[in-house]
VOTI-349997 format. One record per residue (C-alpha): residue number from 1; residue in one letter; x, y, z. Coordinates in nm, 3 decimals, padded with zeros to 5 digits, always signed. Example, Ala and Ser with C-alpha at 12.3 -4.5 7.8 and 13.67 -1.06 7.14 Angstrom:
+-----+------+---------+---------+---------+
| pos | code |    east |   north |      up |
+-----+------+---------+---------+---------+
|   1 |    a | +01.230 | -00.450 | +00.780 |
|   2 |    s | +01.367 | -00.106 | +00.714 |
+-----+------+---------+---------+---------+
REM end
This chain:
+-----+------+---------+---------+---------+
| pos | code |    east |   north |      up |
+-----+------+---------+---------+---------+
|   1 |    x | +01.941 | -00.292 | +00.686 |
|   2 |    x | +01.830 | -00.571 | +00.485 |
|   3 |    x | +01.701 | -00.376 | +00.212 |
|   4 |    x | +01.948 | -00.387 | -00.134 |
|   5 |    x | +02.201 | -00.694 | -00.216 |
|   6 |    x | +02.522 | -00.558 | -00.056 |
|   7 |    x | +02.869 | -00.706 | -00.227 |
|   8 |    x | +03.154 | -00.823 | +00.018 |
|   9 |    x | +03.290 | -00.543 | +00.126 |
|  10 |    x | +02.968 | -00.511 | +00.379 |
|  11 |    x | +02.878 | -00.673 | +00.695 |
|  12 |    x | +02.540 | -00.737 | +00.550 |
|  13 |    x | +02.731 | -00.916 | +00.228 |
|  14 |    x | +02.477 | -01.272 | +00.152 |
|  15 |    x | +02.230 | -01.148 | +00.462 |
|  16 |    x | +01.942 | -00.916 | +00.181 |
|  17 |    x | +01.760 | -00.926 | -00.016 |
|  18 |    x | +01.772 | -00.749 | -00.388 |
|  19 |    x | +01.549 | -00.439 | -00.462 |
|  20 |    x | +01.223 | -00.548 | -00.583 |
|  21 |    x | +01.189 | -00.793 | -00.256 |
|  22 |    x | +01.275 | -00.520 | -00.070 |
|  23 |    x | +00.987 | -00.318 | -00.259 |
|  24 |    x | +00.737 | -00.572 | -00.163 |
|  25 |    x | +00.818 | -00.625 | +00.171 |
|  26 |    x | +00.799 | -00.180 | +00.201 |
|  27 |    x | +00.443 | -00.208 | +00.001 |
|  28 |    x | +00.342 | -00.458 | +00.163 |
|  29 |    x | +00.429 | -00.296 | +00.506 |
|  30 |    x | +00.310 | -00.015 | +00.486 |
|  31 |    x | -00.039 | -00.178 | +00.357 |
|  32 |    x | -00.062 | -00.363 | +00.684 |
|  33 |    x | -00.014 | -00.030 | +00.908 |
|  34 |    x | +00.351 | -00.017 | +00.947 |
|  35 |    x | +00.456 | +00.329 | +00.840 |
|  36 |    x | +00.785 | +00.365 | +01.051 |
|  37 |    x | +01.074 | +00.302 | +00.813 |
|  38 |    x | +01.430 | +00.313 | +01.011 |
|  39 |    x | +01.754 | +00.259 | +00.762 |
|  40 |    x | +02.109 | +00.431 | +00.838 |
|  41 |    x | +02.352 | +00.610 | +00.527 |
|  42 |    x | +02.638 | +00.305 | +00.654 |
|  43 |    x | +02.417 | +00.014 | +00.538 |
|  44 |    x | +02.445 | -00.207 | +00.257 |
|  45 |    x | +02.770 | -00.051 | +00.134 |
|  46 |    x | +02.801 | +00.347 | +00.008 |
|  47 |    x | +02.455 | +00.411 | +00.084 |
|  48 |    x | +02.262 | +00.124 | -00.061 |
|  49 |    x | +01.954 | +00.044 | +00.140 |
|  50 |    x | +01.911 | +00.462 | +00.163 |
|  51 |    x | +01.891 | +00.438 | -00.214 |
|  52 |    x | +01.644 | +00.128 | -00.242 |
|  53 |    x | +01.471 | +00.331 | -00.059 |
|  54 |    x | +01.451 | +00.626 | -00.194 |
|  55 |    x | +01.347 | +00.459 | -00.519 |
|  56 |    x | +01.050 | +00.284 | -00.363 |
|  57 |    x | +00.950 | +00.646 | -00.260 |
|  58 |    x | +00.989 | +00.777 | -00.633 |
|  59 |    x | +00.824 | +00.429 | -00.771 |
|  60 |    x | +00.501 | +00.461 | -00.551 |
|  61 |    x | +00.447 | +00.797 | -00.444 |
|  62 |    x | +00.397 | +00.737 | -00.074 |
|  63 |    x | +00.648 | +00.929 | +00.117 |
|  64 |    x | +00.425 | +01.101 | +00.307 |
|  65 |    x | +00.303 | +00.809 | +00.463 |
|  66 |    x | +00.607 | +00.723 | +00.576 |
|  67 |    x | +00.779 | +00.814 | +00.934 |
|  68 |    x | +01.150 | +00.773 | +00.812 |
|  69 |    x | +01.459 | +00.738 | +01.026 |
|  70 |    x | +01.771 | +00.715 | +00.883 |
|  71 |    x | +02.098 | +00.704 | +01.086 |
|  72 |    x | +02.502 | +00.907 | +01.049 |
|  73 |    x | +02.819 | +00.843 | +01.269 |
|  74 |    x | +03.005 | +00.531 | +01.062 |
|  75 |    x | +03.275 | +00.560 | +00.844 |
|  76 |    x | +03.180 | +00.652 | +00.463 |
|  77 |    x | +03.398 | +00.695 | +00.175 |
|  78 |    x | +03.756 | +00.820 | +00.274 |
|  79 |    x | +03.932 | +01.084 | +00.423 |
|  80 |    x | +03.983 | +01.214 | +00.791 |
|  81 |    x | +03.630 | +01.346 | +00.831 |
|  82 |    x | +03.476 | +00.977 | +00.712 |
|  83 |    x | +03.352 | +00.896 | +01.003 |
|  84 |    x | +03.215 | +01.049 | +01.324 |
|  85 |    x | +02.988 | +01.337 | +01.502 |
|  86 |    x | +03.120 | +01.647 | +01.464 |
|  87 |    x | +02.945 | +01.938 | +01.284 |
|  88 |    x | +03.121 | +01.936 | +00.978 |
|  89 |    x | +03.044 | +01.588 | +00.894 |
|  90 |    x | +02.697 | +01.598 | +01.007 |
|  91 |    x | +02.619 | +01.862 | +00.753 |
|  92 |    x | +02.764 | +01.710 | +00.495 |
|  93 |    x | +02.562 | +01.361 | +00.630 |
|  94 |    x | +02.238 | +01.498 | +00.618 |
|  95 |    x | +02.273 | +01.616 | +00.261 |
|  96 |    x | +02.360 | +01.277 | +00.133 |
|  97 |    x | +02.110 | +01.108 | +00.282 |
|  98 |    x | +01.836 | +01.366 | +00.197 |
|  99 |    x | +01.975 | +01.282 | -00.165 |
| 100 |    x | +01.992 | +00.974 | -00.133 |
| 101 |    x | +01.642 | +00.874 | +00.044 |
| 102 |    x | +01.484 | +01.122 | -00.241 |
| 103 |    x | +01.313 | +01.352 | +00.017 |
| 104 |    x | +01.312 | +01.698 | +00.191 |
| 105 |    x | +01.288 | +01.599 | +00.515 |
| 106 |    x | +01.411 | +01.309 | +00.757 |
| 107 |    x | +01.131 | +01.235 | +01.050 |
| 108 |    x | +01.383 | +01.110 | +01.238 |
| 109 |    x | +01.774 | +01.150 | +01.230 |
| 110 |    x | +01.993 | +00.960 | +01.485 |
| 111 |    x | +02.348 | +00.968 | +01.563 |
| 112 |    x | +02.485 | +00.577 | +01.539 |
| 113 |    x | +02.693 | +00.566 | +01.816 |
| 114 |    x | +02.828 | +00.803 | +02.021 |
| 115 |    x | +03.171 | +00.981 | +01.956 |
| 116 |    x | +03.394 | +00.998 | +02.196 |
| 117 |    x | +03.615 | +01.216 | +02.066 |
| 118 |    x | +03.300 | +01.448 | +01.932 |
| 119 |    x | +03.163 | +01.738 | +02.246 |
| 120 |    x | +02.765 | +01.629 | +02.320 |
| 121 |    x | +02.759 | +01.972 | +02.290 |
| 122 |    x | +02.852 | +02.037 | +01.914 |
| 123 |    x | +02.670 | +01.711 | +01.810 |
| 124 |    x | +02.347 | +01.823 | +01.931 |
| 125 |    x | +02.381 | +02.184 | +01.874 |
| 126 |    x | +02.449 | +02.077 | +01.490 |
| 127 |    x | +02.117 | +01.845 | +01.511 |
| 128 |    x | +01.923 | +02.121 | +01.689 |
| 129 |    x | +02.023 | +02.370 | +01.378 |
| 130 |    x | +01.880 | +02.043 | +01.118 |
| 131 |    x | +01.612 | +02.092 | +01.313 |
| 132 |    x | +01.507 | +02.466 | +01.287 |
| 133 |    x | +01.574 | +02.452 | +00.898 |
| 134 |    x | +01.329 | +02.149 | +00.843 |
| 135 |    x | +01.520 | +01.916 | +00.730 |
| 136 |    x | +01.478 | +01.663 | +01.053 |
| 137 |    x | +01.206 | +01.696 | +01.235 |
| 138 |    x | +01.311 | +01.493 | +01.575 |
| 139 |    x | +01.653 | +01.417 | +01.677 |
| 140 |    x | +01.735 | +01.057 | +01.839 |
| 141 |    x | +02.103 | +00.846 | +01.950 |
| 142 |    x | +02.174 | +00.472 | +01.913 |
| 143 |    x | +02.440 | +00.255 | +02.082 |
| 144 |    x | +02.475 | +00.520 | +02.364 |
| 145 |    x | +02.583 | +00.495 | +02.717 |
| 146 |    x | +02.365 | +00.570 | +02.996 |
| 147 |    x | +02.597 | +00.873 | +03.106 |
| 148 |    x | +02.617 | +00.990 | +02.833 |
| 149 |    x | +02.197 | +01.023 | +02.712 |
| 150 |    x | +02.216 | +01.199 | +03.019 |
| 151 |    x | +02.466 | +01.438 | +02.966 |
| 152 |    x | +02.276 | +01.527 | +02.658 |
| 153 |    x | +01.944 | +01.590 | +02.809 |
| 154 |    x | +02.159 | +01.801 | +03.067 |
| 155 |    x | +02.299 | +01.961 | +02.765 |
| 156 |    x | +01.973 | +02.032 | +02.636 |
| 157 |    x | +01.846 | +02.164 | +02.893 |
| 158 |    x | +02.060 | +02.387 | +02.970 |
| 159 |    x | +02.121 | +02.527 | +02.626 |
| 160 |    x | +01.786 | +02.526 | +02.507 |
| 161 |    x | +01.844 | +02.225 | +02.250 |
| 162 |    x | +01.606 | +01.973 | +02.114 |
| 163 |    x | +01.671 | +01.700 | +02.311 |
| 164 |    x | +01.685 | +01.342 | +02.130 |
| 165 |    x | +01.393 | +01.202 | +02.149 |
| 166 |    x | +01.422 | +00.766 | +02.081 |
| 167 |    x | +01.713 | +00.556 | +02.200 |
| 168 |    x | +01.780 | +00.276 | +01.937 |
| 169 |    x | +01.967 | +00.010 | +02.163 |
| 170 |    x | +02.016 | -00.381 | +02.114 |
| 171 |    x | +01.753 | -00.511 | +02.298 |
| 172 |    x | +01.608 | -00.882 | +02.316 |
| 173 |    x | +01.593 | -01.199 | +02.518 |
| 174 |    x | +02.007 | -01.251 | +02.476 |
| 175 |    x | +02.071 | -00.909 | +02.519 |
| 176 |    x | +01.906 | -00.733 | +02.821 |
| 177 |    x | +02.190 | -00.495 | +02.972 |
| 178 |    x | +02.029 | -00.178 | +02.882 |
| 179 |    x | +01.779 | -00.292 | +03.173 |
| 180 |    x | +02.056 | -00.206 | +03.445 |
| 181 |    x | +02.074 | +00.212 | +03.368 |
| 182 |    x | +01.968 | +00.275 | +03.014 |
| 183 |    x | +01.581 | +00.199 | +03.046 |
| 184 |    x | +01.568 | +00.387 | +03.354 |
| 185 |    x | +01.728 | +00.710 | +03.223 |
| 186 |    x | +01.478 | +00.677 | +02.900 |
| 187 |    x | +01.188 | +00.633 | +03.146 |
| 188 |    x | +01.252 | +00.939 | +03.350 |
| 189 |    x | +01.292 | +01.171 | +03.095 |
| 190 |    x | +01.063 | +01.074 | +02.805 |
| 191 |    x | +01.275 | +00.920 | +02.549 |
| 192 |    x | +01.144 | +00.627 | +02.337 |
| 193 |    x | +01.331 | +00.287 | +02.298 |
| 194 |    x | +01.345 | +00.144 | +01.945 |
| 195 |    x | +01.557 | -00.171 | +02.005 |
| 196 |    x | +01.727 | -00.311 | +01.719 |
| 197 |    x | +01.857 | -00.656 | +01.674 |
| 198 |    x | +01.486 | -00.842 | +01.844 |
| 199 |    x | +01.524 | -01.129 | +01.693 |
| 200 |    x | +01.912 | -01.128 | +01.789 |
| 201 |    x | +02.025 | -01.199 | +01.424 |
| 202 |    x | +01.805 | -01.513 | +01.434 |
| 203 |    x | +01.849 | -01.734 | +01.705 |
| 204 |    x | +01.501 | -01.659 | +01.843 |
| 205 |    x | +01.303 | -01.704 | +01.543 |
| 206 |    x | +01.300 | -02.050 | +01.570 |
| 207 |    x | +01.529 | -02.145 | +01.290 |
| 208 |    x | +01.821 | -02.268 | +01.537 |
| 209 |    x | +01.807 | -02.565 | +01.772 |
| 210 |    x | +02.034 | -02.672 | +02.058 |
| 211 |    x | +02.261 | -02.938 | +01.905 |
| 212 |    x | +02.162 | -02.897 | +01.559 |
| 213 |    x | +02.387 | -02.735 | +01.204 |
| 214 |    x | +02.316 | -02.400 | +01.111 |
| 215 |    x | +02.070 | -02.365 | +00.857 |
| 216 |    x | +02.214 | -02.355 | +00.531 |
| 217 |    x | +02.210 | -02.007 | +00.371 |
| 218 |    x | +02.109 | -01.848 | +00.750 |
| 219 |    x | +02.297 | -01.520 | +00.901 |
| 220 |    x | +02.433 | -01.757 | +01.137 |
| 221 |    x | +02.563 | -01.987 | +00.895 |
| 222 |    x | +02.761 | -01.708 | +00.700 |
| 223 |    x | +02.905 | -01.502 | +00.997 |
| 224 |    x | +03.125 | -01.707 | +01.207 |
| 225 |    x | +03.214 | -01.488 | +01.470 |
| 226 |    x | +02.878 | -01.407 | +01.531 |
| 227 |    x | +02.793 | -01.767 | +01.568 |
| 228 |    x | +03.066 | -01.828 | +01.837 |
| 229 |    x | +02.941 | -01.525 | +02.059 |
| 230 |    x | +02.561 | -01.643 | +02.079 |
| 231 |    x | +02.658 | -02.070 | +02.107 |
| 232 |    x | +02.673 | -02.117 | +02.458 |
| 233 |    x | +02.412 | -02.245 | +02.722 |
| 234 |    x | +02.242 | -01.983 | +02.842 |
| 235 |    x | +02.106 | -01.894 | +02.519 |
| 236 |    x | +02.000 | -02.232 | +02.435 |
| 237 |    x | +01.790 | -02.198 | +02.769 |
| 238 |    x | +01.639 | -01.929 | +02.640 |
| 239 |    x | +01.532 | -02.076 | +02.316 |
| 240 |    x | +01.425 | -02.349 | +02.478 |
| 241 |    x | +01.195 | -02.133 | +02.693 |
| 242 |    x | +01.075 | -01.943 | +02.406 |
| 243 |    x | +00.994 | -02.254 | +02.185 |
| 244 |    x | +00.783 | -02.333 | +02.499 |
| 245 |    x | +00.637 | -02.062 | +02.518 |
| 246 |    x | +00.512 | -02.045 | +02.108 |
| 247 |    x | +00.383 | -02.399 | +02.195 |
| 248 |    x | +00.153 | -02.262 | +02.449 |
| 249 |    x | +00.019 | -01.962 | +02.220 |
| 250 |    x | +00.006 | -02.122 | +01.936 |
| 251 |    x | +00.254 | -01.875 | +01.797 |
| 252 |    x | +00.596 | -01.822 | +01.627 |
| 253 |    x | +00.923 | -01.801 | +01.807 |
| 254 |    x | +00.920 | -01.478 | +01.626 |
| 255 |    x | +00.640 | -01.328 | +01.746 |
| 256 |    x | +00.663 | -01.403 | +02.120 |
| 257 |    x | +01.019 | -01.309 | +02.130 |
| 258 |    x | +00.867 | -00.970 | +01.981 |
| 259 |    x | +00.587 | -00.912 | +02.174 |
| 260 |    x | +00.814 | -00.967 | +02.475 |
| 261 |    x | +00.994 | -00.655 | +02.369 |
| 262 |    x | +00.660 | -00.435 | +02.294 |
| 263 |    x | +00.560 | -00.500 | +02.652 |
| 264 |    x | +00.875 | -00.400 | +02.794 |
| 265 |    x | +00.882 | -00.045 | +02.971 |
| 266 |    x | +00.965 | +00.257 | +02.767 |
| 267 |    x | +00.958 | +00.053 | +02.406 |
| 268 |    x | +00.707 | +00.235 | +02.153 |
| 269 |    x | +00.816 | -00.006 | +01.880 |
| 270 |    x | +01.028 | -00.283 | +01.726 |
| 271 |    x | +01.275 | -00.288 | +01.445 |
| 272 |    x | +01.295 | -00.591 | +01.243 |
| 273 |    x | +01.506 | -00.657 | +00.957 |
| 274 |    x | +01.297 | -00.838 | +00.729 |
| 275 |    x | +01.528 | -00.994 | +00.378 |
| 276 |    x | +01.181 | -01.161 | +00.274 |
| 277 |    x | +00.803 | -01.132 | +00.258 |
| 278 |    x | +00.742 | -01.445 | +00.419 |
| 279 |    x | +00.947 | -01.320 | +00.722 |
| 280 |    x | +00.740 | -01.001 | +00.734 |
| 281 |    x | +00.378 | -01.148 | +00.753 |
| 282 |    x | +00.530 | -01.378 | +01.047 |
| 283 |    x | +00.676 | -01.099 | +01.248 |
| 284 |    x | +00.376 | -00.895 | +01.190 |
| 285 |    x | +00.142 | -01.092 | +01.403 |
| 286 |    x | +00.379 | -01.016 | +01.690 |
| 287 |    x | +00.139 | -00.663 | +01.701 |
| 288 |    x | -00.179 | -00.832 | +01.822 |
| 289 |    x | +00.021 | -01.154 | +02.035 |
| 290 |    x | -00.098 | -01.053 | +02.419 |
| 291 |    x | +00.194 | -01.268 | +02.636 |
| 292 |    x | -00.024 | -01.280 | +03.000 |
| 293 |    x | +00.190 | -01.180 | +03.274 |
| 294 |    x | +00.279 | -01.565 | +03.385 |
| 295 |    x | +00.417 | -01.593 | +03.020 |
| 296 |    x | +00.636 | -01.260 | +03.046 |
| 297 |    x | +00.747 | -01.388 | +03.418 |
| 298 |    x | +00.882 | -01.733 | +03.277 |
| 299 |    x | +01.071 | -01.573 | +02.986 |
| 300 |    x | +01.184 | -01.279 | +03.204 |
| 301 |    x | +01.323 | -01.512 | +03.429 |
| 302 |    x | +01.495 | -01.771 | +03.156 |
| 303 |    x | +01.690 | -01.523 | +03.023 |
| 304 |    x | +01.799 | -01.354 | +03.333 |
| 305 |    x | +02.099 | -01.205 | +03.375 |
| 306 |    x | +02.384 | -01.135 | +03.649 |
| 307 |    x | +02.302 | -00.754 | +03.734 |
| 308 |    x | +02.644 | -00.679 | +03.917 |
| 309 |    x | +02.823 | -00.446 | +04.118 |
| 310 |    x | +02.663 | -00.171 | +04.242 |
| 311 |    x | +02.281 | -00.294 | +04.106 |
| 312 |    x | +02.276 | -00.643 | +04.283 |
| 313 |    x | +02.372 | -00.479 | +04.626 |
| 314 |    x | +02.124 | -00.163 | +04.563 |
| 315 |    x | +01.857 | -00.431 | +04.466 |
| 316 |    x | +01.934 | -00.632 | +04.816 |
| 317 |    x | +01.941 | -00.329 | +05.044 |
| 318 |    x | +01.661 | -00.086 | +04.862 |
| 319 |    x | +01.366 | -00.124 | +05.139 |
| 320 |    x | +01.531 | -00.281 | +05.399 |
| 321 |    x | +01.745 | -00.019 | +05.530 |
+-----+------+---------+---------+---------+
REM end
C-alpha cells in the first residue's frame, strides 16, 4: 500500500514512498525470505502500487518467487459498475490487475470488503470460475463479518466452491475485536488470518509518546481524523506497556507489537506497510523475537478490551452451569 508516490486524490497521498524505494525495499525482501507480496488494484490511486509492482517483476525477473495477493471490491474509475462484487466487475477486475501486476496468474485474489448488496453466492461462484481457468490460484475476503465468512463456507460447501482460504482483518494491540467471533470461525474451519494495519498506522512502533507532538512528516501527523480516533487513554496504556515490554527484550516497539500478532491463534503471517528500507530491516526481526508467555499475558491484558453482550455473560456462565 505504500509502494508508488500517490497524488492527493488518495488516502495514501504524503504516506509512500516513490518507485525505486519501493524496489529496494521488494529486493531487499525478498532477499531476506519474505516472498509473500499482498497489494490491492484501489491503492495508490488508479492502480499505482499494482503497477510499481509489476515493474519490479519485469526489472528483476523474479516473479516466480513471489506469492502475490492483490485485492478488488473499491471503487475504480467511473460508472455504475465502479465499485463492488458482482460478477461482471470481478471479471473485468481480474484482467486489470493481471495487466497491471505484469503476470498470468494471481496466488492469491481477495475480495476487499464484503458487498452487501452483492449474493455470497455470485461472488464466490465468479472467484471459483478464476480459479478453474488459472488465473488465481486461492481465493481469500478482507474486512468481512463473522456471519458472513460463514455463510460463504456454507456456500461452498454446499455448491462445491473453493472456499476462501485467508481472512485479511485489522488486527493489532488497538484493534482486537475480531477476537470475539471472527478468530473463532477462521479456527474451525481452516482459514488463515493475514491482519493488516499491525503496527496500527504507527502508534506502536515507537514513534508516538503520551503527551508529546506528532512527529513531523509521520502518518499521524498528516491524517487528522485518524489521529483523533487512536488519542485517547487506553491506547497510551498500551504503548506504554509495549515500550516496557521492548525494554525488557531488548527490542523495537515494532517488533514486539509484531511478534504479538504471529503468536496469536490462526495468524500464518503479518502485513506491514513498509514506505522505507530502514523500516523494513526493523520489522523484520519481529520473525525470530520469541515473547515468553508472561510477556504475551501482560500485553494481552494492557490492551484488553470490553467483550460485551452475549460474550461476557457466555464467558461467566461457560463451566459453571
Amino acid at each position: 500500500m505504500t509502494f508508488g508516490e500517490a497524488d492527493e486524490k488518495s488516502m495514501m497521498h504524503k504516506a509512500c514512498c516513490d518507485e525505486s524505494t519501493a524496489h529496494t525495499i521488494m529486493t531487499r525482501a525478498l532477499d531476506a525470505g519474505v516472498n509473500f507480496f499482498d497489494t490491492a488494484d484501489v491503492y495508490g490511486q488508479d492502480g499505482l502500487t499494482e503497477r510499481v509492482i509489476g515493474n519490479w517483476f519485469e526489472a528483476t525477473g523474479r516473479r516466480d518467487e513471489v506469492v502475490l495477493a492483490t485485492k478488488f471490491r473499491f471503487g475504480m474509475g467511473e460508472g455504475p459498475n465502479r465499485a463492488g462484487a458482482s460478477r461482471y466487475r470481478i471479471m473485468r477486475c481480474v484482467e486489470e490487475s493481471l495487466r497491471r501486476l505484469r503476470t498470468d496468474r494471481i496466488e492469491l485474489y481477495q475480495v476487499h470488503m464484503q458487498d452487501n448488496d452483492t449474493p455470497e453466492e455470485e461472488t464466490l461462484r465468479a472467484l471459483d470460475d478464476l480459479v478453474r481457468s488459472g488465473k488465481v490460484r486461492y481465493i481469500g475476503a478482507s474486512n468481512y463479518t463473522a456471519y458472513r465468512l460463514l455463510e460463504s463456507v456454507w456456500t461452498s460447501d454446499r455448491l462445491g466452491l473453493t472456499q476462501y482460504a485467508s481472512l485479511q482483518p485489522q488486527y493489532n494491540l488497538l484493534v482486537r475485536g475480531v477476537e470475539r467471533e471472527l478468530v473463532p470461525v477462521c479456527q474451525r474451519h481452516g482459514i488463515g488470518i493475514i491482519p493488516w494495519s499491525p503496527l496500527a498506522g504507527g502508534l506502536l512502533s515507537g514513534k508516538y509518546e503520551r503527551g508529546r507532538p506528532k512527529p513531523a512528516g509521520s502518518r499521524m501527523a498528516e491524517k487528522e481524523a485518524w489521529w483523533k480516533g487512536y488519542n485517547k487513554p487506553q491506547t497510551w496504556d498500551v504503548v506504554d506497556a509495549l515500550r516496557a515490554v521492548a525494554t525488557e527484550m531488548s527490542a523495537t516497539p515494532s517488533q514486539v507489537a509484531l511478534a504479538w500478532l504471529l503468536r496469536k491463534p490462526a495468524v500464518t503471517s503479518v502485513i506491514f506497510g513498509a514506505r522505507t528500507v530502514a523500516q523494513l530491516e526493523d520489522n523484520l526481526a519481529a520473525a525470530s523475537l520469541e515473547l515468553p508467555d508472561a510477556v504475551m499475558q501482560s500485553l494481552d491484558k494492557a490492551s484488553a478490551y470490553e467483550a460485551g453482550y452475549p460474550y461476557d455473560f457466555i464467558s461467566m456462565v461457560q463451566g459453571r452451569w
